[in-house]
Structure formats: C-alpha cells, structure tokens
N, C-alpha and C positions, 0 to 999 in steps of 0.2 A: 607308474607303469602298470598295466594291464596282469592282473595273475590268474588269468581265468579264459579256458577257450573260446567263452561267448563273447570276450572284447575285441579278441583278434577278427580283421576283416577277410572274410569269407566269400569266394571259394579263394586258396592257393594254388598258381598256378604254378608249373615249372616247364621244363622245355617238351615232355610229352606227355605231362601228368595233371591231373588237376585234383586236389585234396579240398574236401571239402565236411561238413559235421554232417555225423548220420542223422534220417529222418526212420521212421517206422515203416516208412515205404520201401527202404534198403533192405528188410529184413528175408525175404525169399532171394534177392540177389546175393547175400551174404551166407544165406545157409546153404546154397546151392554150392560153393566152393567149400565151405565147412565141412561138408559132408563127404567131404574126398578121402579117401584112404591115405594119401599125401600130405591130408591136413590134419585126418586123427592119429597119423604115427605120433605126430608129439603134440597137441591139442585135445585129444580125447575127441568122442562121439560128441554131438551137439544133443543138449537135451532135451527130453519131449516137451520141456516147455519153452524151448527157443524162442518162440514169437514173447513170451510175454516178457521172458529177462532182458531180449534185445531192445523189448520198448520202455522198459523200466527204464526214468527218467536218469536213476544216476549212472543209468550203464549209457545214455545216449549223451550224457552229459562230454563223456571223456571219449568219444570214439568218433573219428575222423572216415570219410570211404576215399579208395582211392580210385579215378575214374582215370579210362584213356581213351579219348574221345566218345564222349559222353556213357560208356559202359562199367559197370563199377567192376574192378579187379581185384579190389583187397582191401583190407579192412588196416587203421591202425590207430593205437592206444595213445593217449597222453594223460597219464594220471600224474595229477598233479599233487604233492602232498608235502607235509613240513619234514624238517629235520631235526635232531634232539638239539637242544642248548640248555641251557641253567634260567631256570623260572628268571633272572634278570635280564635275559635278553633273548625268551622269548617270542616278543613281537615280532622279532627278525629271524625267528627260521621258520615262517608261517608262509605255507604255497613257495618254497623256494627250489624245490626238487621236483622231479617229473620222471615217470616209469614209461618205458618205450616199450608195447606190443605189437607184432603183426603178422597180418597171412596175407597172403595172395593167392589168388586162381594158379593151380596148377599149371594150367597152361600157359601163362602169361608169366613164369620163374625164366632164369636164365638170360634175360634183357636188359636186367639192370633198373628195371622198374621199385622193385623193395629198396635197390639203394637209395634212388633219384626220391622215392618218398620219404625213405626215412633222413635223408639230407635235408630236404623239406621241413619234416619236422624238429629237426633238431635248430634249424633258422625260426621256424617260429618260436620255442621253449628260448631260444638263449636270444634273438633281439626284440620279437613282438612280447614276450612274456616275461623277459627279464631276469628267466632263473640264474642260479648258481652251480645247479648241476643234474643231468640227465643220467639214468640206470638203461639199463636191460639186459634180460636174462635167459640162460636158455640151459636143456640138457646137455653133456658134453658132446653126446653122442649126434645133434644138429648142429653139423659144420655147414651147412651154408647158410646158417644163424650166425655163428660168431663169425665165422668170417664178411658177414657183410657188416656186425658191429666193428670190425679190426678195419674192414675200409672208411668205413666213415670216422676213426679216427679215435675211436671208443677204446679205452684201455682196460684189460684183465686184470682183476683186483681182487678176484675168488675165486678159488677150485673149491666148493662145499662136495663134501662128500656121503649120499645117499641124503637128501635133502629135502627130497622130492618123489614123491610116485608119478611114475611113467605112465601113461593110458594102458600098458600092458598089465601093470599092477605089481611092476618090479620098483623099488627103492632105485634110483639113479644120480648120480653126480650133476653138479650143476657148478654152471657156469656165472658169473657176476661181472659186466661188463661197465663202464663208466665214462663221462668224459664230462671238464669244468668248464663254464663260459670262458674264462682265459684261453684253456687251452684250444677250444675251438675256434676263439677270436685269431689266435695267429696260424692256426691252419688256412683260416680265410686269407689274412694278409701273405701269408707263404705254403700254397698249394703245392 
C-alpha cells in the first residue's frame, strides 16, 4: 500500500471540492489568503520569504490546495511521519501516522468547505495511504479548529498547557486532537 502522497491519484474530488498537490504556481493564491488578519490570529504573518519556503520541495511535498470550482480556497497539510516502537519492530512504525493542517480563505469559512476537505483527507491517510493514525492540533483558544476536528470524528487526547507561542507572543495552551483507522473505519460503516 502506497505511504506517500505522490502514489495517491490526483486531483480528489468530493461533492464541491476538489483537492489536489500544490504546485509553485499556488503560491500568490495561497499567500493571498495567508495574509489575512483571520489567518495570522493563529498562523502568524507569512514570511518575507514565503515564495521560496512554499517552493521548497519538502514543503510542496506534503501540502494539498483546495480548489472549488477551479479557484484555490485553502490550503491543507498531510505530514506524514513514523511512530516510536522498540528497534525490533521498527520497520513497522515507519510512515504510519500523518499530521493534519489547514487554512482557508476567509471568505469561503462557515460552508462547511474545511470540513468536506478535511473528510477528504482523512479517506485518503486511512484507505489510499493505509495509515494507523491521523493528529491535529490547534490553540485552545480556535474553536472553529476543534470543533471541526470533533466533527470529523477526531478525539481530545491533550489539553498541553503553554506549549506553544501564539503569533501574539503570548505562551498558550494547545489542544491535541486524534483519530485511528479502526475508528474511522466504523464511523464510515455507522454515520
């Protein structure tokens, strides 16, 4: 089975979305939404070398756009990475977890678009890519972050406390979200 976003077949589509792997071409459609007040409350300012870190192969390796009808709306992560086991096994906890990020265009929040993508993505990690299990993470203080990882089915499994610097420059709590290919597998069979 495939453990790499360059084996899964490209673009993904869903019922108004289409996810596809970013090019260097994306990179003014993406900092254009980055650069929102909306997106550096909890993202930070985009930095003045944006262009060259977005092209930088191992950032384009793991980053998906998400387009609705043919316009890109947001951007989202699939870092894929191992888990600890004991030097005898290994082989088998190599590319089996995957970290979830994303923004959207401000204007296009509120539709259900972050869900339907990140639904998306979590069908590709758990059947195209065959993980074990999916993260992502957020300040306490973005609730329309966890609560869109609570609808897709993702379970709380850390409250870290001051874990993280805020683009304010304050120490903040953070949030640790999760969910295992089992578990997703009978969300699917019992929606």
């Amino acid at each position: 089975m495939p453990r790499e976003l360059s084996d899964v077949e490209w673009p993904v589509s869903t019922a108004r979305l289409t996810l596809r792997r970013a090019t260097v071409d994306d990179t003014d459609a993406v900092l254009s939404y980055r650069s929102s007040s909306l997106v550096t409350e909890w993202l930070g300012e985009p930095p003045e070398d944006f262009h060259e870190r977005f092209a930088a192969p191992e950032r384009l390796d793991l980053l998906l756009v998400i387009e609705r009808e043919g316009a890109v709306i947001g951007d989202l992560m699939i870092k894929i990475g191992d888990v600890w086991a004991p030097p005898q096994l290994a082989d088998r906890a190599k590319g089996v977890q995957a970290e979830l990020g994303w923004a959207l265009r401000p204007e296009e929040t509120g539709q259900g678009y972050a869900t339907e993508a990140v639904e998306a993505a979590l069908r590709i990690c758990f059947e195209d890519l065959g993980l074990h299990r999916v993260t992502a993470d957020c300040f306490v203080g973005n609730a329309p972050s966890y609560r869109l990882m609570e609808r897709v089915g993702m379970r709380r499994e850390q409250h870290a406390v001051k874990d993280a610097l805020h683009p304010s420059g304050e120490w903040m709590d953070g949030y640790l979200y999760a969910l295992l290919a089992e578990e997703w597998r009978v969300r699917q069979d019992h929606p």
